[in-house]
N, C-alpha and C positions, 0 to 999 in steps of 0.2 A: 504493500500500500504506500511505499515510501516514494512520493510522486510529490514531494514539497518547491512550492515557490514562497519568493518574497514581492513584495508590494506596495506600496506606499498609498496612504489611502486618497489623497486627492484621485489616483488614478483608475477610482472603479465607483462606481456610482451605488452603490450599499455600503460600501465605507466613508462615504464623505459622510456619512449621516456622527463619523467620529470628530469632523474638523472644527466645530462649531464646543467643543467641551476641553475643560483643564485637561492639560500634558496629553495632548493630542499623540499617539506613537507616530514618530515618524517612518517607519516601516512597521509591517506585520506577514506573518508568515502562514501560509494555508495550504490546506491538501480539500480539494472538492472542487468542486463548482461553486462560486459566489454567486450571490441570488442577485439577482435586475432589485431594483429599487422598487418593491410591493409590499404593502401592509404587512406591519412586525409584530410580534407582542413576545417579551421576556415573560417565561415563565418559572419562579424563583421559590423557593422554603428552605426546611430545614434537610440535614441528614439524615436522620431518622423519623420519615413521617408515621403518621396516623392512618390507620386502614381509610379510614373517612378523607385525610391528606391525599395518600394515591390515587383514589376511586377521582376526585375531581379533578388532583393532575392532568390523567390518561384522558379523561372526560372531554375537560377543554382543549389540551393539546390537538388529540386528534380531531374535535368539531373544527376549532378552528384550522386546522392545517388542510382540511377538509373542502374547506372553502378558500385555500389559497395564499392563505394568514402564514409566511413563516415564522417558526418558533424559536426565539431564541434561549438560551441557557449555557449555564456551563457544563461541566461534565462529572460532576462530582457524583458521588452517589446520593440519597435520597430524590428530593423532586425534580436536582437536574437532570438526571436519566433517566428519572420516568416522562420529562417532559419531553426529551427526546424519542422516548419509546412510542410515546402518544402520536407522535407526529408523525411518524414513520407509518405507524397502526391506519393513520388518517391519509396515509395516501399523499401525503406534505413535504415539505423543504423545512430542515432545520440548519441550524447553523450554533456551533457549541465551541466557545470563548474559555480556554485553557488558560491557566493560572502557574502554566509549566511551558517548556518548550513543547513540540509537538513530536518529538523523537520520546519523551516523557508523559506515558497517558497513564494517570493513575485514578484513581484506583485501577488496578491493573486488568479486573475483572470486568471493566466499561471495556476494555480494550475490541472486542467484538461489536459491541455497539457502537466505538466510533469508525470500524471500518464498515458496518449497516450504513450509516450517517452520509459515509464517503460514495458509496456505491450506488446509495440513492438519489445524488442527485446534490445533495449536501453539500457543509463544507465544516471544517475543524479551522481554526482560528488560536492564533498567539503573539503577543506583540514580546516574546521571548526570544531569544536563539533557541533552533531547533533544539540543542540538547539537554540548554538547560532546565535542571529540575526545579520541584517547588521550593519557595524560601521562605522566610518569613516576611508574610504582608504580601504575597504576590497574589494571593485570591481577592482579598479586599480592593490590591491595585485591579485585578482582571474585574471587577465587579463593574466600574465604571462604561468599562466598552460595553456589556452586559445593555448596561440601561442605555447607552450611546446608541447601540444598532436598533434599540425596538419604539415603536412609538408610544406603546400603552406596557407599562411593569408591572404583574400580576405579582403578587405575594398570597401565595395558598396557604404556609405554617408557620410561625418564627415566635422562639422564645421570645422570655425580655431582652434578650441580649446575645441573642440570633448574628449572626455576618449577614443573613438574610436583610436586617435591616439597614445593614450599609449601603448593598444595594437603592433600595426605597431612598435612600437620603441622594444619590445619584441622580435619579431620577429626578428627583424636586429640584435640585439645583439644576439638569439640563432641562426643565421644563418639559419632560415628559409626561403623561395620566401615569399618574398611580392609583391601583386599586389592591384590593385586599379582599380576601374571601371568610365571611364572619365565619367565628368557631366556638366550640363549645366553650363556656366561660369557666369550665372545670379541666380546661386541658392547660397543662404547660407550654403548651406548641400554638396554643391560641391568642397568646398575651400579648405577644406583637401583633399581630394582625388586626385583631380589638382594637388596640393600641394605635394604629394608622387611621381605623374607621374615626375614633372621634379625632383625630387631628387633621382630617379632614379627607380621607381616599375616599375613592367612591368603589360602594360595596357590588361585589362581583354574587348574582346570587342563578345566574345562569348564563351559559358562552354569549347571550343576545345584549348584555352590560357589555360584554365587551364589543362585540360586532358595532355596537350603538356608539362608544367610542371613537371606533376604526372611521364611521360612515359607510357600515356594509350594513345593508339589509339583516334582518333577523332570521333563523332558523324557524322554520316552519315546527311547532312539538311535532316528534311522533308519533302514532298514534298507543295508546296502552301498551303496554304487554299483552298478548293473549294468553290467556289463564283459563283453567278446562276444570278444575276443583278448589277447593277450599287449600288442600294443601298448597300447591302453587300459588293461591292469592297472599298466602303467610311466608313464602318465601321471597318473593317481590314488594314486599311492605316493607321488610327487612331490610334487601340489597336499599331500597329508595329511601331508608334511613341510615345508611352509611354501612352498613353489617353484611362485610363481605367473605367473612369465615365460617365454614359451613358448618362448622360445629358449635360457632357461637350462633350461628341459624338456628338449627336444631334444640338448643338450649331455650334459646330465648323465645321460640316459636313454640314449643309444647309439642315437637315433630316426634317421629322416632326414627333412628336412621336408616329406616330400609324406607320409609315415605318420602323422606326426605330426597334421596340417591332415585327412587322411582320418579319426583315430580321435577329434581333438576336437571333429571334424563330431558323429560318432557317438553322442559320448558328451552332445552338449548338447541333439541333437534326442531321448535319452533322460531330456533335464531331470537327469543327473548331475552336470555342472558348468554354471554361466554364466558370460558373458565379460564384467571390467570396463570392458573399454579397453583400447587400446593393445596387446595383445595380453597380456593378463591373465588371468588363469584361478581362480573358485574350487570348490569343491563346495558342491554345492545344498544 
């Protein structure tokens, strides 16, 4: 995959979107294709999200990529590469701003997912030398292009005291939208994001906040899930309240697990949910 150029951002029309912000890089180095100049949205949390965190990552990433939106993020693990993962899911251009050189992709276990990235159409992104590794403050540094390339900065999770919200402070200074996706007020991972809504974001409560942002039309809902008995309506209440663990399904539903495995047979070979893994669950 080792197909690295460098580039200067005046000279491409998706980086100029970096010229106009502090310590502009004067080079930057990339493996992909660089997108044309089309409706951006950063999507950013923590590293260890929330089953409820993921579920909307994947969610929005792929609606919006969907409709042509690329997505930007880093590459880190939690909601960076699920942002990435969404995007891909959705049929979309991402674009994923390293904190290292690009000869250094760590966690090391993205390493697959940013040659997906490459291959799709994508592109990986560093204003590092290829080889160098991460150091101290080069993520916080990398967070600014972050908010630089997109036009609307999503914040899905972020403690009090999150790097997530470094980001969001980027963004306010390059006069980007910032928005935040409200969360439960008993979650640790919720307190920044709260936190953004009364300081003034505006709250992300489906991908059409955002579209409404962008100046893109809104998603048509679609229509219900189909659902053929009681048990399937208790497992679709569930996934639509955040509970995408099938055994926290089962628990919390009053299922028993052979009902359970009979009606999420049912309801996938219906295309109403798919399965992440691990015994995951979300709606189509």
């Amino acid at each position: 995959m080792k197909n690295i150029k460098k580039i200067t951002p005046p000279s491409q029309e998706f980086l100029r979107r970096t010229l106009d912000i502090t310590k502009t890089p004067k080079s930057l180095w990339y493996m992909g294709k660089l997108p044309k100049n089309a409706p951006s949205v950063a999507i950013v949390g923590s590293r260890k999200p929330t089953e409820y965190g993921k579920y909307v990552t994947l969610k929005l990433a792929s609606q919006l990529a969907a409709r042509g939106v690329i997505i930007v993020s880093g590459l880190a693990l939690g909601h960076d590469a699920l942002a990435a993962r969404g995007a891909l899911d959705g049929g979309g251009i991402t674009v994923a701003v390293l904190g290292s050189g690009i000869n250094i992709i760590t966690p090391t276990s993205n390493l697959s997912l940013s040659e997906e990235i490459v291959a799709k159409g994508g592109a990986i992104i560093s204003e590092y030398e290829p080889d160098m590794p991460v150091h101290h403050g080069s993520h916080l540094q990398r967070n600014r292009l972050i908010s630089a390339l997109a036009d609307v900065v999503v914040v899905v999770e972020a403690g009090m005291k999150s790097g997530t919200l470094n980001t969001a402070m980027h963004a306010l200074e390059q006069n980007r939208e910032l928005m935040a996706v409200p969360g439960n007020i008993t979650s640790p991972l919720s307190v920044g994001t709260n936190k953004l809504l009364t300081q003034g974001a505006a709250p992300v409560t489906s991908v059409d906040d955002i579209l409404e942002k962008l100046g893109l039309s809104a998603i048509n809902e679609q229509e219900a899930p189909f659902v053929q008995d009681e048990s399937q309506r208790l497992i679709v209440e569930a996934i639509q309240a955040g509970i995408t663990d099938g055994d926290q399904i089962i628990a919390g539903q009053g299922l028993t697990a052979s009902e359970f495995n009979r009606s999420i047979t049912m309801l996938e070979l219906s295309g109403s949910v798919r399965s992440l893994g691990a015994n995951r669950w979300v709606l189509k």
